[in-house]
C-alpha positions as CSV (number, residue, x, y, z in Angstrom):
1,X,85.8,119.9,105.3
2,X,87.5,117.6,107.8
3,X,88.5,118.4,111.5
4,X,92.2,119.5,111.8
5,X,93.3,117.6,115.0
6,X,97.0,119.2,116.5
7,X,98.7,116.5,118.6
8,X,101.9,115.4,119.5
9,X,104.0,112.1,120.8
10,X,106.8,111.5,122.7
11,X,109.4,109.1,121.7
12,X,110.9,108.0,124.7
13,X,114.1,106.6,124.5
14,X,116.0,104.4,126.9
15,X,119.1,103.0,125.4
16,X,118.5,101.3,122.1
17,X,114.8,100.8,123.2
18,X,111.7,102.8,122.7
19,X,108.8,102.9,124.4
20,X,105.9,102.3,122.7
21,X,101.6,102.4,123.5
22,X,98.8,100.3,122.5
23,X,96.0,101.9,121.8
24,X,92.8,100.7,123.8
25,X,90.0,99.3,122.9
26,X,87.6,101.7,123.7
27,X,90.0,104.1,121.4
28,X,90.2,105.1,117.8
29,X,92.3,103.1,115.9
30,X,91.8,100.3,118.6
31,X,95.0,97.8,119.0
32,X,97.2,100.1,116.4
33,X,101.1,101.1,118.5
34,X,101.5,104.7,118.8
35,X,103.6,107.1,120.4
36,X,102.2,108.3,123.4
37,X,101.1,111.8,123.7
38,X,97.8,114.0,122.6
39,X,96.1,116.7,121.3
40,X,97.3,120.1,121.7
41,X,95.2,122.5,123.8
42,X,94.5,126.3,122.1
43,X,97.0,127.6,124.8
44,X,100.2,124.9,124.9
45,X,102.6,124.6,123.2
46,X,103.2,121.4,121.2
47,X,105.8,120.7,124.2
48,X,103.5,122.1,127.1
49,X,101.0,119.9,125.5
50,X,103.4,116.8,125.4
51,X,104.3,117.2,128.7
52,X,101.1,117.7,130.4
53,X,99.8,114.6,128.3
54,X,102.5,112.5,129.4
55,X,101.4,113.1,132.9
56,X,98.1,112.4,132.0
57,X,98.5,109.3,130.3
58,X,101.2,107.7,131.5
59,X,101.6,109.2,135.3
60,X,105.5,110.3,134.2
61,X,107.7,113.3,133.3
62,X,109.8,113.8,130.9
63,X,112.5,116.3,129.7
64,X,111.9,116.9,125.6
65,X,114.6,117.0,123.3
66,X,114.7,116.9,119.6
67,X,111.8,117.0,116.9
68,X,111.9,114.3,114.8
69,X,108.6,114.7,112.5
70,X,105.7,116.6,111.2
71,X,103.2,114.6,109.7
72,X,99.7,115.2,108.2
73,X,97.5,112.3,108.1
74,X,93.8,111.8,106.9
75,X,91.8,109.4,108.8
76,X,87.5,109.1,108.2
77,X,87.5,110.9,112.0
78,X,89.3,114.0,110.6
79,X,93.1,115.0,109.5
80,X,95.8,114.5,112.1
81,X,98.8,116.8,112.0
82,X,101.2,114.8,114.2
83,X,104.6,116.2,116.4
84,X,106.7,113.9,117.4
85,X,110.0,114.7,119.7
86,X,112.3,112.5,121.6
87,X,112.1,112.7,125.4
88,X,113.9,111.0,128.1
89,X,112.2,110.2,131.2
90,X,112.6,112.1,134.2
91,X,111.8,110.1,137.9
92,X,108.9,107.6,137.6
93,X,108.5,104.5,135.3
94,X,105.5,105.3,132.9
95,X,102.3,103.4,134.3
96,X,99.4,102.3,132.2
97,X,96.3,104.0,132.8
98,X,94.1,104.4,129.2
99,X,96.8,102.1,126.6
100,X,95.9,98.6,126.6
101,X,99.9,98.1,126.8
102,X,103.1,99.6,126.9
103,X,106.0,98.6,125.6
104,X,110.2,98.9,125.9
105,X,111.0,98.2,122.4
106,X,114.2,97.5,120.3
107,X,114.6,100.7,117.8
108,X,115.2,98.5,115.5
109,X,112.5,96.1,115.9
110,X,109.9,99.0,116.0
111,X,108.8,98.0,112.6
112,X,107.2,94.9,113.6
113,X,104.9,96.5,115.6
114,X,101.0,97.7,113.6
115,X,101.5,101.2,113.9
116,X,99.2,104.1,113.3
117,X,99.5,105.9,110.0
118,X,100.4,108.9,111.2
119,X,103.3,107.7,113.4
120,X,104.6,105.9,110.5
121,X,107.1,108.4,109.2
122,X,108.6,109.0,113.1
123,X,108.9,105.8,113.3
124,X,111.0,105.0,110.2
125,X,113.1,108.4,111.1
126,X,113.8,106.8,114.6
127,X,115.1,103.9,113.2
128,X,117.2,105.3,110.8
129,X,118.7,107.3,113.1
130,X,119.3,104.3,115.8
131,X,121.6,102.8,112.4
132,X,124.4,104.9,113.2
């Protein structure tokens, strides 16, 4: 049986943009666009967890609004069940410091980017709901 891995991502918006990260190379799914965010620890919350990842990660805060998507999906490292909620920063610019890149990016240009599988379904909802 394969590993259940709990993690969320923040969809941080800015206007019509959204801000997207590229995963490293010395990541899974190297070069693949992802929400940023992380696993869940056994005692957070999914939003404890996003929060103290988006410290982590991206040296910012964030205040976290609506869910967007639950999604399950199976890679050969194990099954990633995926939270994804959008957040509006709070103080500081995110910084890079384990993405090869970050990215401001037009909601509805998200699709050009080579997303992960499991942020696939977020990102089609965020653009749907950037239509109106």
């Amino acid at each position: 049986m394969k590993k259940r891995i709990e993690v969320v991502g923040a969809v941080l918006t800015r206007g019509e943009t959204i801000l997207a990260a590229q995963r490293s190379s010395t990541m899974s799914l190297p070069g693949m666009w992802e929400f940023p965010g992380g696993k869940i620890e056994s005692n957070e919350s999914p939003q404890q967890a996003l929060l103290r990842e988006l410290e982590e990660e991206l040296l910012c805060s964030a205040e976290i609004g609506e869910h967007i998507a639950t999604t399950e999906h199976e890679y050969d490292f194990g099954i990633v069940i995926l939270t994804t909620y959008y957040c509006s920063l709070i103080g500081k610019e995110p910084r890079l410091t384990e993405h090869s890149e970050i990215r401001w990016v037009q909601a509805a240009e998200l699709d050009q980017l080579e997303w992960a599988p499991a942020d696939i379904p977020a990102v089609e909802r965020v653009m749907k709901d950037f239509l109106v």
